[in-house]
Structure formats: C-alpha cells, structure tokens
C-alpha positions as CSV (number, residue, x, y, z in Angstrom):
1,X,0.0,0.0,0.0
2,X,2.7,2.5,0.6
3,X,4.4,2.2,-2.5
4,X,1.0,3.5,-3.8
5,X,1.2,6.6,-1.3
6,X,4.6,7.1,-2.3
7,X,3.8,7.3,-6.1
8,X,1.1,10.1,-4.9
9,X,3.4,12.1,-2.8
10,X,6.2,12.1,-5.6
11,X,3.3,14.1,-8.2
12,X,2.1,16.1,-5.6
13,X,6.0,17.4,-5.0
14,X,6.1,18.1,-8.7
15,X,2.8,19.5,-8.6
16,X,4.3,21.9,-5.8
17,X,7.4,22.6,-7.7
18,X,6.0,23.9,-10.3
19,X,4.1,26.5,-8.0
20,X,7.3,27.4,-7.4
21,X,8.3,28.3,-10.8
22,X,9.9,25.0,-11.7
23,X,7.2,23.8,-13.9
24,X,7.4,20.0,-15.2
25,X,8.6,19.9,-18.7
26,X,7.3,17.7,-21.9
27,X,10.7,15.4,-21.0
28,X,9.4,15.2,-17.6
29,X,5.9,14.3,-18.3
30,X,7.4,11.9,-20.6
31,X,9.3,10.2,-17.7
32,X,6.9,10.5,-15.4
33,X,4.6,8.9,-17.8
34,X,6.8,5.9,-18.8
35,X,7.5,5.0,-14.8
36,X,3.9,4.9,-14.5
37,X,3.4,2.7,-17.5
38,X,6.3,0.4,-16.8
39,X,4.6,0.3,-12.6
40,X,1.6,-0.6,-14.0
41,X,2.7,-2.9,-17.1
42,X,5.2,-4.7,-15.2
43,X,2.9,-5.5,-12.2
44,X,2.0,-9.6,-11.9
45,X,-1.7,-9.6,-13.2
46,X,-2.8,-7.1,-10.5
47,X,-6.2,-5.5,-11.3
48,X,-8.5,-8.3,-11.1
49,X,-9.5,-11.5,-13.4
50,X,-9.5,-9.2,-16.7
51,X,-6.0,-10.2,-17.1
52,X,-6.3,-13.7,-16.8
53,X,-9.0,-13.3,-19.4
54,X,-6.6,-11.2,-21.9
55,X,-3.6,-13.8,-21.2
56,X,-5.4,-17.0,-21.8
57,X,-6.8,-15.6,-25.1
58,X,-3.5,-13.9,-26.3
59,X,-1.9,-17.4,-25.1
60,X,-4.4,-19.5,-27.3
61,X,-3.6,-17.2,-30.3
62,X,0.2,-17.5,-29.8
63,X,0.5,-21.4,-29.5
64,X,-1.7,-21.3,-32.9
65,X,0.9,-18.9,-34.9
66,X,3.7,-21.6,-33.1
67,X,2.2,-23.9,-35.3
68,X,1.6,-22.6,-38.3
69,X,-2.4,-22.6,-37.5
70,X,-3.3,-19.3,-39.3
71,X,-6.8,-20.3,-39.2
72,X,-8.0,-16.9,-36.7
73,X,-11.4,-16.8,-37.4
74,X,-11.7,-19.8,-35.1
75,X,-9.6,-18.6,-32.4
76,X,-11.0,-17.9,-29.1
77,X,-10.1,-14.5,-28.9
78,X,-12.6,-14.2,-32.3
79,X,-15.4,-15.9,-30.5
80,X,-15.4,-13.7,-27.8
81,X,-14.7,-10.3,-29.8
82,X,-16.0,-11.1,-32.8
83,X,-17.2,-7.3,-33.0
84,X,-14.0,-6.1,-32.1
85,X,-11.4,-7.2,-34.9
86,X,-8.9,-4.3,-34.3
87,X,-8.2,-6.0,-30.6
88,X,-8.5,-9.4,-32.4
89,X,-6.0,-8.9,-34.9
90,X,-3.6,-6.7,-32.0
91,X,-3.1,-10.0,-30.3
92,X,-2.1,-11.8,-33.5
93,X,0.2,-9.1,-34.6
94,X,1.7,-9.2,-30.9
95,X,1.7,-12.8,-30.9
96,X,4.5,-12.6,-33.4
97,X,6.6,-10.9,-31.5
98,X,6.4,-12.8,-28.6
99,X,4.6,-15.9,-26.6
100,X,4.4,-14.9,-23.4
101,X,1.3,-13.0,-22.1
102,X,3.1,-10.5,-19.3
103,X,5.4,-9.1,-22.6
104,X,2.2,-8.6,-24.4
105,X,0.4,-6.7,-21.3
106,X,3.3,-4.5,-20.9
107,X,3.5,-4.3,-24.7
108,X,-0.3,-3.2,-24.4
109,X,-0.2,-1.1,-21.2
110,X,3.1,0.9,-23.0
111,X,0.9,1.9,-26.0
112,X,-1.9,3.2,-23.7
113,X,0.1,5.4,-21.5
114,X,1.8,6.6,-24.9
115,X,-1.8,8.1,-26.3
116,X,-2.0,9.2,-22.7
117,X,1.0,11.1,-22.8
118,X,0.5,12.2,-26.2
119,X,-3.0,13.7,-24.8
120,X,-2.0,15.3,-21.8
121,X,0.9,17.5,-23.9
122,X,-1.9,18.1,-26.9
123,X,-4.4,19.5,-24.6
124,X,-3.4,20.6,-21.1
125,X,-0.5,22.6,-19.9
126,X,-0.1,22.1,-16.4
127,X,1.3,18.6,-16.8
128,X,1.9,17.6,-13.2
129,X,-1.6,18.4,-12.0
130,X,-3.1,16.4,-15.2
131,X,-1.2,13.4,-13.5
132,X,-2.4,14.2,-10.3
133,X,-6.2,14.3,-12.1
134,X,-5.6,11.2,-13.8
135,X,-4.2,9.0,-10.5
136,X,-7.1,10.0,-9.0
137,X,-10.0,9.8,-11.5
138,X,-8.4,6.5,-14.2
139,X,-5.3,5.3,-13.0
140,X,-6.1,2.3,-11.6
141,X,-8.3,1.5,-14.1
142,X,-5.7,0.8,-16.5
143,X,-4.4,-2.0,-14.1
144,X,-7.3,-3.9,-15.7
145,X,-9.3,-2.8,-18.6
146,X,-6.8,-3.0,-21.0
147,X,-9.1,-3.1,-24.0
148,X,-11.6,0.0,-23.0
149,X,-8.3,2.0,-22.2
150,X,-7.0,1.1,-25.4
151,X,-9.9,2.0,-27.2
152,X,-10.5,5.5,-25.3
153,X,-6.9,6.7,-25.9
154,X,-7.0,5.9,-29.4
155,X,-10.3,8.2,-29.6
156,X,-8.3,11.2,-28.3
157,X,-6.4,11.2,-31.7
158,X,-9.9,12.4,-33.2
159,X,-10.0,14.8,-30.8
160,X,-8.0,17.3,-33.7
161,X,-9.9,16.7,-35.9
162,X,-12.8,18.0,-34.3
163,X,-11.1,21.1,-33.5
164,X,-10.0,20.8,-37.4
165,X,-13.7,20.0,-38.5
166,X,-12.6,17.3,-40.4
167,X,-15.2,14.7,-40.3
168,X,-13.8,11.7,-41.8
169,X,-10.9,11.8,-40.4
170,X,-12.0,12.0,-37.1
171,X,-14.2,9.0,-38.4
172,X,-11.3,6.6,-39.6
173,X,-9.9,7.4,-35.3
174,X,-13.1,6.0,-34.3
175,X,-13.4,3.2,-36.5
176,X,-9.7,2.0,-35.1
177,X,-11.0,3.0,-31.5
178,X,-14.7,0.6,-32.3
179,X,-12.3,-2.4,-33.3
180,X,-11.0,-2.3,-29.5
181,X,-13.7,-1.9,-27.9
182,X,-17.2,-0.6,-29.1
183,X,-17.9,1.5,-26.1
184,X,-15.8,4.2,-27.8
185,X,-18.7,4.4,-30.1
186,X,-20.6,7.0,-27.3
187,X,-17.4,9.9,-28.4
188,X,-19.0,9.9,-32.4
189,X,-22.3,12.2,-31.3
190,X,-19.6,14.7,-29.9
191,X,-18.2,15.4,-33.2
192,X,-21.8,17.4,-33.6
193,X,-21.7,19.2,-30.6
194,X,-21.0,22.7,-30.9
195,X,-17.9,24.3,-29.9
196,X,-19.4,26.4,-27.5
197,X,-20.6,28.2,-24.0
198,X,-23.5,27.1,-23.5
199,X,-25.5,28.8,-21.2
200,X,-25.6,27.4,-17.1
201,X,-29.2,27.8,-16.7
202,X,-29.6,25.3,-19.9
203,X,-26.6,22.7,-18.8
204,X,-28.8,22.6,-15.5
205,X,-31.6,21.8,-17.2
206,X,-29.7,18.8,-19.3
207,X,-28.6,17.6,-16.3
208,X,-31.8,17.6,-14.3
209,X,-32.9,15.8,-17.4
210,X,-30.6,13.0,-17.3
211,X,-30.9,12.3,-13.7
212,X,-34.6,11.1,-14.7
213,X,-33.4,9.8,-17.8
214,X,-31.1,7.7,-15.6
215,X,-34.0,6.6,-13.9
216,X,-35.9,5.1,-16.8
217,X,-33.5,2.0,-17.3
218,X,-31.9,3.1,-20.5
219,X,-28.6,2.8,-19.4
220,X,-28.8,-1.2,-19.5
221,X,-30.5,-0.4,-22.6
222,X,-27.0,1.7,-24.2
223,X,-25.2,-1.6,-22.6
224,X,-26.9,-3.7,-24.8
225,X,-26.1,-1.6,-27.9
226,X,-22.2,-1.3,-27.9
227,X,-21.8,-5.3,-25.9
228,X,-20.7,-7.8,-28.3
229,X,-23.0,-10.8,-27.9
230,X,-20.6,-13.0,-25.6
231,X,-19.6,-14.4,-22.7
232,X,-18.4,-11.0,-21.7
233,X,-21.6,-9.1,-22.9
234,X,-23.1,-12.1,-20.3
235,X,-20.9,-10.5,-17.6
236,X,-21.8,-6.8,-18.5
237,X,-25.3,-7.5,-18.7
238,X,-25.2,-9.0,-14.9
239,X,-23.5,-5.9,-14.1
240,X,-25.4,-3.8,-15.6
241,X,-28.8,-4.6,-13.5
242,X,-30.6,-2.1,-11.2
243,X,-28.3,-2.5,-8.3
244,X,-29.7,0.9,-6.6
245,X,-28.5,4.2,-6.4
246,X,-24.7,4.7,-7.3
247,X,-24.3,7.4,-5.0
248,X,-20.9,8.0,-5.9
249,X,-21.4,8.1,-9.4
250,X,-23.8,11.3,-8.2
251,X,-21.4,12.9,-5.6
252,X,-18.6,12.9,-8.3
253,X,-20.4,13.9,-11.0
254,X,-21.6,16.9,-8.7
255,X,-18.6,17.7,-7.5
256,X,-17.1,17.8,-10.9
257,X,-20.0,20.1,-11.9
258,X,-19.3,22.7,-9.0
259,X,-15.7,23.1,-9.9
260,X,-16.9,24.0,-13.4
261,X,-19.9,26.3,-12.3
262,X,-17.2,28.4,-10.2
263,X,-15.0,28.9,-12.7
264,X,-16.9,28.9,-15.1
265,X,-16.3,32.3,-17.3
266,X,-12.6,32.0,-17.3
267,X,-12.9,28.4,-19.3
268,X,-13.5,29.4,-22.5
269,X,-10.7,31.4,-23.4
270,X,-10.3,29.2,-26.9
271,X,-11.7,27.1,-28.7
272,X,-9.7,24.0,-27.4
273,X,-10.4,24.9,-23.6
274,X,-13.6,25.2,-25.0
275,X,-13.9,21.8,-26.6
276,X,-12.1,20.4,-23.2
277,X,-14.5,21.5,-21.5
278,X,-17.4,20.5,-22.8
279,X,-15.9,17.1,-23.0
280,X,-15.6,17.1,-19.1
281,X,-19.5,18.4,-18.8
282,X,-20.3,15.5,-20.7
283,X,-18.0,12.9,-18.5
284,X,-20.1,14.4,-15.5
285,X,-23.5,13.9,-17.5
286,X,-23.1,10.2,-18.0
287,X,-21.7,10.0,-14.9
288,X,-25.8,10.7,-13.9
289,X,-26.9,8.8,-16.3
290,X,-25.3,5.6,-15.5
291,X,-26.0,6.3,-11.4
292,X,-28.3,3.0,-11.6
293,X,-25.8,0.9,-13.2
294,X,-23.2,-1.1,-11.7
295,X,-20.5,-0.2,-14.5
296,X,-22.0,2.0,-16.9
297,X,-19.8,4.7,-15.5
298,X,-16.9,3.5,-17.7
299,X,-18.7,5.0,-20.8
300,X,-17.6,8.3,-19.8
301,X,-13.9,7.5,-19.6
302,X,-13.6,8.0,-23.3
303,X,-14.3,12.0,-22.4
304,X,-11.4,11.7,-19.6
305,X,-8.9,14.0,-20.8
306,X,-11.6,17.0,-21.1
307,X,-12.0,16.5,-17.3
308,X,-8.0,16.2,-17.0
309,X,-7.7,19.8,-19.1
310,X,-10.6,21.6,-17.2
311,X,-9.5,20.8,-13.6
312,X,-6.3,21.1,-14.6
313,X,-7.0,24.4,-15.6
314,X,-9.1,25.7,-12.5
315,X,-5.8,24.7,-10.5
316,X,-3.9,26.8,-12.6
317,X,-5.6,29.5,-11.5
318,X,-6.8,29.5,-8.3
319,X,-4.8,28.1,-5.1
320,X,-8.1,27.4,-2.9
321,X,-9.4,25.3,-6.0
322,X,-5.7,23.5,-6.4
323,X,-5.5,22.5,-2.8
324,X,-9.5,21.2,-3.1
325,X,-8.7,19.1,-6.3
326,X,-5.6,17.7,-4.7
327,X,-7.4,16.4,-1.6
328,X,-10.3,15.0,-4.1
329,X,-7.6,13.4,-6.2
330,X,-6.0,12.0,-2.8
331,X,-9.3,11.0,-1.5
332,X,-10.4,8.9,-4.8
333,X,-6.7,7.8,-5.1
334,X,-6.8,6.0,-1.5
335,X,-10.4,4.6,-1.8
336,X,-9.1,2.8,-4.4
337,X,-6.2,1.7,-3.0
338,X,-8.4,0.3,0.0
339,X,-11.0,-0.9,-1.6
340,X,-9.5,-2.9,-4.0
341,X,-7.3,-4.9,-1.0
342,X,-5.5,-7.5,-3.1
343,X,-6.2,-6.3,-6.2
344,X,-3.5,-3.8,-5.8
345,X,-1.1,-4.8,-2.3
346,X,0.9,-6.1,-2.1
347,X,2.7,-5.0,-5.4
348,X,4.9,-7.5,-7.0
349,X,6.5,-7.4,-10.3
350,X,6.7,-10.6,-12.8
351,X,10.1,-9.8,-13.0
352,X,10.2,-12.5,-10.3
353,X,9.0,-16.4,-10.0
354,X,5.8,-17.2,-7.9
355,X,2.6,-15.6,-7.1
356,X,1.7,-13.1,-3.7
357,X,-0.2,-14.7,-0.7
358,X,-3.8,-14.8,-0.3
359,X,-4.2,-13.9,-3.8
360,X,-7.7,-14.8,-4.4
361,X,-8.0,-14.0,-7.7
362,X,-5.0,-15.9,-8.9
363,X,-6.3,-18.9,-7.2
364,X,-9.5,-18.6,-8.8
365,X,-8.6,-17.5,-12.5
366,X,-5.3,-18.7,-13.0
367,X,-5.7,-21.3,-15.7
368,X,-1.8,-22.1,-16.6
369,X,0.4,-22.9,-13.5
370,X,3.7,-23.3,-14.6
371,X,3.5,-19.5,-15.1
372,X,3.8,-19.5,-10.9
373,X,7.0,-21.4,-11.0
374,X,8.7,-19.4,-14.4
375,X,7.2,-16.3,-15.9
376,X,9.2,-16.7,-18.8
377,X,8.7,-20.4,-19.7
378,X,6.6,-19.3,-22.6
C-alpha cells in the first residue's frame, strides 16, 4: 500500500514545484509517464481477473501462430470479440513478436500510456496536475481494462480533428477505436456538438434531465447496444442490472460540476479549452446517467482527458481550487487503494517467480500454472 502513497506524494511534489516556478517539462511528463506505465505494465496480473481473461486468449492465439495454424477466425479471442477485430487482430500481430502473455500486457499497457502522454501535452499545460487528475480519476483502471483504455486513448487522436472540423478523419480514429472496444462508439455524437458556451441555466436543465433519464433503465438499454454478444456481454449484462442508487457516481459527478460552475467564465478562453471542457460536462453527465448501473460509469472515460484539461486548468488558477482538487484526487486515489485490497497490495513485479499470498483472484482464474514457478517459460 505504501508504495502506492509514495507514487502520490512524488506528483504532488512536482505538482508543488511547479508552483514554485519550476514547472514540469514535456521530458518530464514523458518520464513520469513511462515510470507509470512500466509500474503498471510490469505488475504480476494485479487488477483483477480481466488479465487472466486477456492472457489465456492472447496465449491460445500464440501457441496457434507456433504452429503454423493461421486459421484466426476460429480462435477464441474471435469468438469472444468477434465485434472487435482491431483487438483481435492486435493480439495476432503481438503474438509474433512474442509468446508470453506479461510481454504482451506491458506491450499493451506501454501503448496506452503513450496516447495518454501524447494527450495530456496536446491539450493541457499544467502537466503535473493532469497526472495528479488522472491517478485519482483513471489510473487504476488501466491496471485492468486493457481493451476499454485502449480504445479511449485511441479516440483522443480524433480529438484534432474536431477542433479541425474534419469529419472523416475523425471517423477513420473512431473506427480504429470501435475495433477495440465498441464502447468508444458514445465519443462519435460529440463530433456534432457545438464548440461552445453554452448557457448554465440550460446545462442545468440537461442535467436535471438526465438524472430522470437515468431513472428510466436506458442505461442497461445503451449496454446492450455497444456489448458484443458473448460471454463478456453475459458479464456486463449482470453488471449492468438495477443494483440501486450509485451514489458516488452522483457525488462525483456533482462535485465535478461545481468546480466547473465556479469557474466557469474563465474556461472558454479558446476554442480547445472550450472543446475540453465541454468534453468534461459531458463525463459528468453520463456519470448521472449511468447512477443506476453497476458499470455503466466506464462509458464516460472515453471523455477523460476533457475533465483532466478543465480541472487542470481551474488549479492553474486558483490556489483554494488547487489545494480542493488535490485532496479529491487524494481521496479517490486512496479509496481505491483500500478498496481494492488484493487487487492492488501487495505489489509485485513478474520480474520474479511465484505468485503473492492470499491472492484470491489468482487462485480462482489462474488457468496455466507453470506460469507461478517461471514467468518466462513461454
């Protein structure tokens, strides 16, 4: 757990230091960015089962390239993302590079936090408190759903071409980001969206409006429309049920919301702040709209970096609203940490043989044991 409080207190220094008048640089985003990737892509299947599901399928799609088996349709990473070819075809492309599933996860997580990187410079300037926004609000998400981050950060590349108003461009992005996973499909309506400030009274309203909206059910009903029809789309649906109110989908979406609403007139001072955020308005939206839904939350992390650029902006300019956003980020970043137990702590590498104690979830999922006795056998 402490190596987790560590990594916090090393961005909040830099977040300090550049208060000082030492701001972070595009090398040191860069670095930062590539220790984070390498913590995270080097870490022994922490996250939960979505790994085990990623390296058994990757592992299937190896051992058929081994021998000679081109046949891919029949593979079982087709049958279970059939509808998402781009990931499909990643894991045969990787599969001839390598065998061994922990080279392609950190081959995977590497890429992500590339697009990441690549975002945060594009569209943010105070780099160290866009990392502080993204540990608290996505990092450990990318511990474990490889494909949705994947897909998401691949979507930011459209993100000029909106600003451009170059539609099919900003199409062929999103047709890459669909092929990984078809969640990304939600970012298309926002090509259509003006580039505007729209009025508070009216976002009110919207929001109001979604809340019921949120009420009817139709968020199991979006579910259905982007799932592939699967053994996972079988898990999302369970997921997806009325499980009550998500009340923290509601508390962060309004405390997103207030940090806009008070600084509201000084966020439109072009149109890419503009554009940034109105992406993070709509992060908060179908943050409301998904409060009945176990999961449906992770819609809105295609719209990430908009909320990454706004708050990252408001602390720019206000101390009171920097020191509020760095206990939020704090405050999501350890709930995390705790709730997730095992998940996450202890940390361990698969630089080295075995597997951590009282790891439930390797017990459970693990489904090729000579992996505990030589990571590298493959």
């Amino acid at each position: 757990m402490w190596i987790y409080i560590l990594i916090f207190a090393i961005v909040a220094y830099l977040t300090y230091n550049d208060y000082q008048g030492h701001p972070l640089t595009k090398q040191g985003l860069a670095i930062v960015m590539t220790c984070l990737a390498l913590f995270v892509g080097l870490s022994d299947m922490l996250g939960g089962y979505d790994r085990y599901i990623y390296g058994e399928l990757f592992d299937d799609v190896a051992d058929m390239v081994r021998a000679g088996d081109y046949n891919f349709e029949q593979s079982a990473v087709m049958q279970l993302y059939g509808l998402e070819k781009g990931y499909v075809y990643f894991n045969v492309l990787i599969s001839f590079i390598t065998r061994n599933r922990y080279i392609f996860i950190l081959i995977m997580t590497l890429m992500i936090y590339f697009n990441i990187y690549h975002a945060i410079k594009n569209y943010t300037d105070n780099y160290s408190f866009a990392i502080i926004i993204f540990l608290g609000f996505w990092f450990f998400f990318t511990f474990t759903y490889l494909r949705q981050a994947m897909a998401a950060t691949i979507a930011w590349y459209g993100i000029k071409y909106i600003l451009d108003r170059k539609l099919w461009k900003f199409l062929a992005v999103m047709a890459v980001a669909y092929m990984f996973h078809n969640s990304a499909i939600v970012f298309v309506p926002f090509y259509f969206i003006p580039i505007i400030k729209f009025n508070r009274n009216t976002l009110i309203w919207i929001l109001v409006s979604i809340f019921i909206l949120g009420a009817s059910g139709f968020p199991s009903l979006l579910f259905e429309a982007y799932a592939s029809v699967t053994a996972e789309q079988a898990r999302l649906t369970e997921s997806m049920e009325d499980t009550g109110v998500r009340w923290a989908y509601l508390i962060e979406s309004a405390v997103i919301m207030y940090f806009i609403f008070a600084n509201y007139d000084k966020l439109f001072e072009d149109e890419r702040q503009t554009l940034m955020t109105n992406m993070a308005i709509v992060f908060a939206a179908l943050l409301v709209l998904f409060y009945r839904s176990e999961n449906g939350g992770r819609l809105s992390w295609v719209f990430i970096i908009g909320l990454i650029s706004t708050l990252s902006t408001i602390a720019s300019q206000k101390k009171a609203m920097r020191n509020m956003l760095i206990i939020l980020c704090f405050g999501l970043y350890i709930r995390i940490v705790m709730a997730w137990g095992v998940l996450l702590s202890p940390y361990k590498t698969f630089l080295t043989p075995g597997i951590r104690n009282n790891d439930y979830i390797e017990e459970y999922y693990e489904y090729d044991h000579n992996y505990d006795v030589d990571k590298f056998y493959r």
